[in-house]
C-alpha positions in Angstrom: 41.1 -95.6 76.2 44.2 -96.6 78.2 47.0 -94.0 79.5 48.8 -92.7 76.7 52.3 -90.9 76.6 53.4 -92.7 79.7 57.1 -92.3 79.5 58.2 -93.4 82.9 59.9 -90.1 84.4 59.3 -88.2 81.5 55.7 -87.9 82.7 54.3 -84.5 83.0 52.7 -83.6 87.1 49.2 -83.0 84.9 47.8 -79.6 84.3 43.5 -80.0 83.4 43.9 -81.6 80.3 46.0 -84.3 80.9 44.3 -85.2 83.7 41.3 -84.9 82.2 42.8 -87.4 79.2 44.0 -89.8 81.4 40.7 -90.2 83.6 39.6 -91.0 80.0 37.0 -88.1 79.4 37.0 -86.8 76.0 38.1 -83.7 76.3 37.6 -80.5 73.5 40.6 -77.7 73.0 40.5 -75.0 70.5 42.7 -72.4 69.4 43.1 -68.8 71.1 44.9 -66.2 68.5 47.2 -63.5 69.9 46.0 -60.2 68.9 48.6 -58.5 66.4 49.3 -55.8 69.2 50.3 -55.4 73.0 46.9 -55.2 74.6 46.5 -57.9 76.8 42.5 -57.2 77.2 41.9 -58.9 73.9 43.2 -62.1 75.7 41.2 -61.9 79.0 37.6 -61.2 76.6 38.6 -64.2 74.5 39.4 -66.3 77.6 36.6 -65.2 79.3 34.3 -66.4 76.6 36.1 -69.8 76.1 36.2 -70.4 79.5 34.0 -74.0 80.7 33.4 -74.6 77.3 37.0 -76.1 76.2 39.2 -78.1 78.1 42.5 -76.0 77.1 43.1 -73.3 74.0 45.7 -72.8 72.0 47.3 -69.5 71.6 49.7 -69.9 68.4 52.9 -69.3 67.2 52.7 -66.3 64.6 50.4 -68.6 62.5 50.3 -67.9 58.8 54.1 -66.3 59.1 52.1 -62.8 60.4 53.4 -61.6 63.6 51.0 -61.3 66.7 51.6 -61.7 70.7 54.1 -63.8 71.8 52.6 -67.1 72.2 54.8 -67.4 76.4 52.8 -63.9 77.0 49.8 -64.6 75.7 49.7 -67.9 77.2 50.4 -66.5 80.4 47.9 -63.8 80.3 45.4 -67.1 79.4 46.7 -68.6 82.4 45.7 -65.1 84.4 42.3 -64.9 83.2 41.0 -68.7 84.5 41.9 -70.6 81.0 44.1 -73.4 80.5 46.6 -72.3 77.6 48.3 -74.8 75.3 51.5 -72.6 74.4 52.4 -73.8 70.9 56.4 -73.1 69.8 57.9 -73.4 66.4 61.3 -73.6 65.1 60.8 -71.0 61.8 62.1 -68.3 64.0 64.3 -69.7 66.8 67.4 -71.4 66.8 67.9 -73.8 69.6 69.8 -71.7 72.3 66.3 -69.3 71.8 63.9 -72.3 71.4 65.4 -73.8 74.9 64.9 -70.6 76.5 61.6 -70.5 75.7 60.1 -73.7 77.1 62.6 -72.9 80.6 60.5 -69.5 80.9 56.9 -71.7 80.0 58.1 -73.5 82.8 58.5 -71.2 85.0 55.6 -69.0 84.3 53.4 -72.1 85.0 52.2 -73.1 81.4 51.2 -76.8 81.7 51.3 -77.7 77.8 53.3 -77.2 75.1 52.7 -77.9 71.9 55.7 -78.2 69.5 55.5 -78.0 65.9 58.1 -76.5 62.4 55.9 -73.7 61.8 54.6 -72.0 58.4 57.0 -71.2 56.3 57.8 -66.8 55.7 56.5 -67.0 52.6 53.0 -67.4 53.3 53.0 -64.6 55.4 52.7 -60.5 54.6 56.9 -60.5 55.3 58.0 -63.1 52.8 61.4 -61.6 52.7 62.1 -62.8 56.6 64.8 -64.8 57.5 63.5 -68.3 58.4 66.0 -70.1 60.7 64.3 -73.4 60.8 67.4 -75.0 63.1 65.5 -77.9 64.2 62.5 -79.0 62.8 59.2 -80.3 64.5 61.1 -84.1 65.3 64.0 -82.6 66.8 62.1 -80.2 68.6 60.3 -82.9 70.7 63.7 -84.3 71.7 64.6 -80.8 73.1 61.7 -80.5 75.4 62.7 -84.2 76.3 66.0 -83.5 77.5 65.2 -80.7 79.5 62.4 -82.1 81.2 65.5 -85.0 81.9 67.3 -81.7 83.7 69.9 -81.0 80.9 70.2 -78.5 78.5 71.2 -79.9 74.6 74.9 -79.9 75.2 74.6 -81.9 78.8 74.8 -79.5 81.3 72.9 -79.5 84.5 69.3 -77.1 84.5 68.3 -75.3 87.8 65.1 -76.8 88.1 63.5 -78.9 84.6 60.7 -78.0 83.2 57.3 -80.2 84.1 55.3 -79.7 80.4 52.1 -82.1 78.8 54.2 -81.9 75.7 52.0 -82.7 72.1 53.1 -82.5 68.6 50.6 -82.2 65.2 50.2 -84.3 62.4 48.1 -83.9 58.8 46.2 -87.4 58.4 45.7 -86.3 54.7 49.2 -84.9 53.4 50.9 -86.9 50.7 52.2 -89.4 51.6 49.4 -90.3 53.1 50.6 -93.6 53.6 53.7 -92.7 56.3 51.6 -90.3 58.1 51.4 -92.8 60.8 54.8 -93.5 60.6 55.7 -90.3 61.0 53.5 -90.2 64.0 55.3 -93.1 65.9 58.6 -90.8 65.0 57.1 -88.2 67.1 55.9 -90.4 69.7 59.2 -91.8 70.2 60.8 -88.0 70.2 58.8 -87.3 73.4 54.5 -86.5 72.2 52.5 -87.1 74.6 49.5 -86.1 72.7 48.6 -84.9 69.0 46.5 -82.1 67.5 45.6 -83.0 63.6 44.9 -80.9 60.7 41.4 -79.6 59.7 39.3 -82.9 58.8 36.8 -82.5 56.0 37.3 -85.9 54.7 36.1 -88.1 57.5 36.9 -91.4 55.5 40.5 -90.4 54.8 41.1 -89.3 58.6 39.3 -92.9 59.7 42.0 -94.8 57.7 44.5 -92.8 59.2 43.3 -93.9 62.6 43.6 -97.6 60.9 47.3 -97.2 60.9 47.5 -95.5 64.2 45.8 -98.5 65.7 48.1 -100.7 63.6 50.9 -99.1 65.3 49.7 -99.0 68.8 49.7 -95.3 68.7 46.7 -94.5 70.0 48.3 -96.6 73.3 51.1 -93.9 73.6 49.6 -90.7 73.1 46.5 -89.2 72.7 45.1 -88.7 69.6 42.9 -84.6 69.1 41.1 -85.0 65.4 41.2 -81.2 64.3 37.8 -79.4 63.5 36.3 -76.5 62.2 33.5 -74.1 60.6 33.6 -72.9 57.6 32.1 -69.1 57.9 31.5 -68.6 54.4 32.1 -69.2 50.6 34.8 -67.1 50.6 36.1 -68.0 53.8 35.9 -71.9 51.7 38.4 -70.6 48.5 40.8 -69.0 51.0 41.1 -71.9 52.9 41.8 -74.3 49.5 44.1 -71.7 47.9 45.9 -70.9 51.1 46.2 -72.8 53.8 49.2 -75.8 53.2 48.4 -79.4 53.3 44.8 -78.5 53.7 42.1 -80.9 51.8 38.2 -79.8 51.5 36.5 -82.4 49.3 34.1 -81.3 46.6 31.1 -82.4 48.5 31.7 -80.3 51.3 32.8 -77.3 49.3 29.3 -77.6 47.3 27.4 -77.8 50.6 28.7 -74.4 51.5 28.7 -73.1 48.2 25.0 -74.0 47.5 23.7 -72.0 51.2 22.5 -69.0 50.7 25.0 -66.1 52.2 23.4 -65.2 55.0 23.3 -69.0 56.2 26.5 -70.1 55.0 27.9 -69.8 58.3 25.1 -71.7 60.1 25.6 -74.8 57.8 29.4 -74.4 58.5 28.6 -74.8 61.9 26.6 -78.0 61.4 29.0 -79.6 59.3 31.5 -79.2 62.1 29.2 -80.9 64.9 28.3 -83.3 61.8 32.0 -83.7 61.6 32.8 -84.2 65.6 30.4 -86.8 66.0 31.7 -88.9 63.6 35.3 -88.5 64.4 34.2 -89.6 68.3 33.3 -93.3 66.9 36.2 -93.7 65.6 38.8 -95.4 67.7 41.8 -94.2 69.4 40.4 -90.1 69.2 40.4 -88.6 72.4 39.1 -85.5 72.2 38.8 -82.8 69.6 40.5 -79.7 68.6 38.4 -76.9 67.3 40.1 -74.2 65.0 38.3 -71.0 63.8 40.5 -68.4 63.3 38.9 -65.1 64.6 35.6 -66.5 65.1 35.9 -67.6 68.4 32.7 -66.9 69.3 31.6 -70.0 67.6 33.1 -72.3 70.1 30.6 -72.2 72.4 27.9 -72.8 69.8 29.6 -75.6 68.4 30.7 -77.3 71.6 26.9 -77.5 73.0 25.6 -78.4 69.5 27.9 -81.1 70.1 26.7 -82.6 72.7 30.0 -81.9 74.6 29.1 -79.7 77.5 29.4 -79.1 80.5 33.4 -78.8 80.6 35.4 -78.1 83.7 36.5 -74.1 84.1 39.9 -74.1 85.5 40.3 -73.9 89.0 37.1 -75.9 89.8 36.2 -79.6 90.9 34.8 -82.0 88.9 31.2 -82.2 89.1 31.1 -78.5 89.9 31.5 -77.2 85.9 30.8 -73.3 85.4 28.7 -71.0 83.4 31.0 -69.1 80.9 29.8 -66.1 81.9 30.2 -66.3 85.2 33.0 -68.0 86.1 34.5 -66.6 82.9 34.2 -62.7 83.7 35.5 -63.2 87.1 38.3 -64.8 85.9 39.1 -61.8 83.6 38.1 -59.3 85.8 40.8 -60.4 88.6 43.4 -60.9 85.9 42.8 -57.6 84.5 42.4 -55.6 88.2 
């Protein structure tokens, strides 16, 4: 694949995973969640186990409307324990004064990536009667980060020092209409992505025409393109996901093939439908990676990673060549962040 979201001066300094994207390696992230209290030592023990098995994690923006960590502490406390940390940022709860504050103290706490995105809706969460603020949305967002990486803030005056941030956007291949998803793409492209994180892929045919008009566009030329993946624990995790989670689309087929395991195995064949799912996505051209999401079940990563075929990964902090053990490198990392 050829460098993507080259934007001349725009161009990030490169924290692992865009270097690891532009040397052309297909790289893995996943998400991280924040725990819904102040104890940093959930971080460091989910850090620790992610650690040389994903290039970079998420660690999310008060996902599902529910309120947990702040994604700039948590990312930093990532950052602390040895593990590259994507630090998403939405516009539900921010207006723009807030939302340019926050990506000034990502960069200067040192978070390479930033991942910019609306973010759910209050409704959806356990404090529906919130006040969204929803100033800019996802589009506008991009440009924000753009200018202040230029060295101004949105009304033109001079920073102190401009943020140097990988900055990525996400995009649902399978929302209606499916037929501007691409187009909606090169709007985010154009705003300032330099890579994209999908929704959760169940319908591998639908995300491969998707790529179709991402080719047709040249997009997969200007930024680089993560398919979303994940398990499905269980039966019941399955209806959740199709009665709750937005835009999300889990075809019959797969829904029987969890349905049909028997309970205790239900997991294990959502496991191998992911890996099923990652080496497909890989043949398709213009994906550069993947982007695993299993909420609270972390501990899967690993699993599904060297099922995969995708290991070893680079640990933070170490040469190429020279991957780590997870457990090694991994505790040491969290044991220094934590002493």
């Amino acid at each position: 694949m050829s460098a993507a979201g080259t934007n001349g001066r725009l161009a990030a300094p490169g924290g692992q995973l865009e270097r690891r994207l532009r040397q052309g390696a297909f790289v893995v992230t996943c998400e991280l969640g924040p725990p819904r209290g102040s104890d940093p030592r959930r971080i460091y023990e989910k850090a620790r186990l992610l650690r040389g098995w994903v290039d970079a994690a998420n660690l999310t923006d008060g996902q599902g409307a529910v309120v947990r960590m702040s994604p700039l502490a948590a990312s930093r406390l990532c950052l602390e324990a040895g593990l590259e940390p994507v630090m998403q940022l939405g516009c539900r709860d921010r207006n723009r004064i807030a939302l340019q504050a926050e990506v000034l103290g990502a960069g200067a706490l040192g978070i390479p990536n930033l991942l910019c995105l609306t973010g759910d809706h209050q409704r959806f969460g356990d404090q529906p009667e919130a006040k969204g603020v929803f100033d800019l949305d996802s589009v506008q967002l991009l440009w924000l980060v753009r200018t202040l990486k230029l060295g101004t803030l949105l009304n033109g005056r001079p920073l102190q020092g401009a943020p140097r941030l990988f900055v990525g956007c996400v995009e649902n291949p399978v929302a209606e209409p499916v037929e501007y998803r691409a187009a909606r793409l090169r709007k985010k492209a154009a705003a300032g992505a330099q890579f994209c994180q999908t929704q959760l892929i169940y319908d591998v045919a639908a995300f491969a025409r998707f790529m179709a008009d991402v080719r047709r566009l040249d997009l997969h030329r200007r930024l680089f393109i993560l398919a979303g993946v994940g398990p499905i624990r269980s039966a019941r995790a399955l209806r959740f996901m199709r009665e709750h989670v937005p835009g999300l689309v889990i075809p019959e087929a797969v829904a029987r093939r969890i349905e049909r395991a028997a309970p205790a195995r239900q997991d294990e064949e959502g496991i191998r439908l992911c890996v099923e799912i990652i080496e497909q996505v890989r043949a398709i051209e213009g994906v550069a990676g993947v982007h695993i999401m299993a909420p609270e079940w972390e501990e899967a990563v690993p699993e599904i990673v060297a099922r995969a075929g995708l290991q070893p990964r680079v640990a933070l902090g170490e040469r190429e060549g020279q991957p780590v053990g997870v457990e090694g490198a991994g505790m040491a990392g969290a044991s220094r962040a934590m002493g």
